[in-house]
PLY file of the C-alpha trace (Angstrom):
ply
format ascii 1.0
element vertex 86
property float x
property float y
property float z
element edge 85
property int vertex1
property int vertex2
end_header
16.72 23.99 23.75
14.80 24.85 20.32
16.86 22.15 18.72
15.86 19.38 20.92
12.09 20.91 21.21
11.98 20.62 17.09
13.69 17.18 17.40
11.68 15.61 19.37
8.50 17.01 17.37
10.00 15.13 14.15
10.00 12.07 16.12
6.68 12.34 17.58
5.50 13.00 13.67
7.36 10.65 11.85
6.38 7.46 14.59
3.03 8.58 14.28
2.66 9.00 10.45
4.94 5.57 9.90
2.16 3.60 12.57
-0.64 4.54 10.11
0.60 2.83 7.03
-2.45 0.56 5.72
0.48 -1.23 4.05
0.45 -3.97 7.24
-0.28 -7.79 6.70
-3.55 -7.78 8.40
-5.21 -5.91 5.59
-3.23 -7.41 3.12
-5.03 -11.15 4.47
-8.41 -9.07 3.81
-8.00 -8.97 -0.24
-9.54 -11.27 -1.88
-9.37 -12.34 -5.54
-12.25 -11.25 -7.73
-12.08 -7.53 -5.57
-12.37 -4.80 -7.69
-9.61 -1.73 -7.79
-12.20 0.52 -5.94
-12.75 -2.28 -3.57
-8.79 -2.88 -2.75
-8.22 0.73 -2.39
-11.04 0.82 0.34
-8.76 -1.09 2.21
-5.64 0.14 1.74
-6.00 3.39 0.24
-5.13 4.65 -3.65
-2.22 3.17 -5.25
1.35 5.17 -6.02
1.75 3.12 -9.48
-0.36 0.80 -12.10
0.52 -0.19 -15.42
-1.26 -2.39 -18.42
0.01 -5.13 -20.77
-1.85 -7.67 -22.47
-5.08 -6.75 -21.34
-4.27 -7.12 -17.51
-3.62 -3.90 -15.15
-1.06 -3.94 -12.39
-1.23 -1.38 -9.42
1.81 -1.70 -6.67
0.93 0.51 -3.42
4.23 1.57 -1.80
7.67 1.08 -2.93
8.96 -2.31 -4.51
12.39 -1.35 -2.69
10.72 -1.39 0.69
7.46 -2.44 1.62
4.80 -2.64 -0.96
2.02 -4.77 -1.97
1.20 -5.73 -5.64
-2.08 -6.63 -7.50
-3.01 -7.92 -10.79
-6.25 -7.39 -12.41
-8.36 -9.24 -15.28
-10.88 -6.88 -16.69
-11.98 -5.02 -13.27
-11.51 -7.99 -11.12
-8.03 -9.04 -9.13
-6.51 -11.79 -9.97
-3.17 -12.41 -8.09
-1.24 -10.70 -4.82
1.92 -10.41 -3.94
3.91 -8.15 -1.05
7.33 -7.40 1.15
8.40 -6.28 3.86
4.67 -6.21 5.74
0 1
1 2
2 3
3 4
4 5
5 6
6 7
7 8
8 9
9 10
10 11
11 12
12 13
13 14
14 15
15 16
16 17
17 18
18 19
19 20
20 21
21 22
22 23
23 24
24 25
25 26
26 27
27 28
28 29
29 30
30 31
31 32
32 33
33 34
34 35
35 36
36 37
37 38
38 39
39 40
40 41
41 42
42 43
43 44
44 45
45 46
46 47
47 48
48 49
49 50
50 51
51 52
52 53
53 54
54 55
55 56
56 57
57 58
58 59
59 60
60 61
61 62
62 63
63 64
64 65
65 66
66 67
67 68
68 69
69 70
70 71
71 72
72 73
73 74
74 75
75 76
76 77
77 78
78 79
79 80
80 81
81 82
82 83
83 84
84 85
Protein backbone atom coordinates (compact mmCIF):
# COMPACT_ATOMS: atom_id res chain seq x y z
CA UNK A 1 0.00 0.00 0.00
CA UNK A 2 3.03 2.48 0.88
CA UNK A 3 4.43 1.66 -2.51
CA UNK A 4 1.53 2.69 -4.51
CA UNK A 5 0.77 5.75 -1.93
CA UNK A 6 4.61 7.02 -2.77
CA UNK A 7 3.95 6.20 -6.47
CA UNK A 8 1.31 7.93 -7.09
CA UNK A 9 2.82 11.08 -5.12
CA UNK A 10 5.82 11.00 -7.80
CA UNK A 11 3.28 11.23 -10.41
CA UNK A 12 1.23 13.88 -8.97
CA UNK A 13 4.85 15.85 -8.58
CA UNK A 14 6.48 15.19 -11.60
CA UNK A 15 2.99 16.15 -13.93
CA UNK A 16 2.80 19.08 -11.95
CA UNK A 17 6.45 20.34 -11.99
CA UNK A 18 6.75 19.22 -15.97
CA UNK A 19 3.18 21.58 -16.65
CA UNK A 20 5.12 24.61 -15.29
CA UNK A 21 7.96 24.70 -17.72
CA UNK A 22 8.06 28.45 -19.16
CA UNK A 23 9.91 26.61 -21.95
CA UNK A 24 6.29 26.46 -24.08
CA UNK A 25 5.83 28.23 -27.55
CA UNK A 26 3.50 30.82 -26.33
CA UNK A 27 6.23 32.65 -24.49
CA UNK A 28 8.68 31.84 -26.84
CA UNK A 29 6.22 34.07 -29.66
CA UNK A 30 6.56 36.89 -26.80
CA UNK A 31 10.52 37.56 -27.41
CA UNK A 32 11.27 40.00 -29.37
CA UNK A 33 14.56 41.08 -30.97
CA UNK A 34 16.26 44.08 -29.41
CA UNK A 35 15.03 42.43 -25.63
CA UNK A 36 17.57 42.58 -23.27
CA UNK A 37 18.91 39.28 -21.18
CA UNK A 38 17.07 40.64 -18.04
CA UNK A 39 14.09 41.22 -20.18
CA UNK A 40 14.04 37.46 -21.78
CA UNK A 41 14.59 35.94 -18.49
CA UNK A 42 11.39 37.82 -17.19
CA UNK A 43 9.70 35.67 -19.38
CA UNK A 44 11.09 32.58 -19.20
CA UNK A 45 13.12 32.51 -16.25
CA UNK A 46 17.29 32.42 -15.87
CA UNK A 47 19.12 30.50 -18.34
CA UNK A 48 21.06 26.89 -17.61
CA UNK A 49 24.00 27.95 -20.17
CA UNK A 50 25.56 31.18 -22.12
CA UNK A 51 28.69 31.49 -23.79
CA UNK A 52 30.71 34.50 -25.79
CA UNK A 53 32.63 34.61 -29.09
CA UNK A 54 33.31 37.42 -31.19
CA UNK A 55 31.74 39.91 -29.22
CA UNK A 56 28.19 38.23 -29.25
CA UNK A 57 26.76 36.20 -26.06
CA UNK A 58 24.67 33.08 -26.44
CA UNK A 59 22.35 31.82 -23.54
CA UNK A 60 20.32 28.33 -24.33
CA UNK A 61 17.50 27.74 -21.51
CA UNK A 62 16.89 23.97 -21.24
CA UNK A 63 18.60 21.20 -22.87
CA UNK A 64 19.67 21.25 -26.69
CA UNK A 65 18.88 17.33 -26.52
CA UNK A 66 15.29 17.99 -25.58
CA UNK A 67 13.48 21.05 -25.49
CA UNK A 68 15.32 24.26 -25.27
CA UNK A 69 15.23 27.64 -26.62
CA UNK A 70 18.34 29.62 -27.82
CA UNK A 71 19.22 33.40 -27.98
CA UNK A 72 21.88 35.46 -29.40
CA UNK A 73 22.84 38.78 -28.19
CA UNK A 74 24.72 41.96 -29.73
CA UNK A 75 26.02 44.10 -26.97
CA UNK A 76 22.92 43.76 -24.40
CA UNK A 77 20.35 43.48 -27.03
CA UNK A 78 18.98 39.98 -28.76
CA UNK A 79 19.52 39.46 -31.92
CA UNK A 80 18.32 36.00 -33.21
CA UNK A 81 15.98 32.91 -31.68
CA UNK A 82 15.88 29.66 -32.20
CA UNK A 83 14.04 26.48 -30.23
CA UNK A 84 12.84 22.52 -30.20
CA UNK A 85 10.73 20.52 -29.07
CA UNK A 86 8.14 23.48 -27.64
Amino acid sequence: MKTRFGFLVVAVAALTLSGCSKLNQENYDKLKMGMTLAEIEKVIGGNDECSSALGTKTCVWGNEESTYIKVSFMGDAAVSFSSDKL
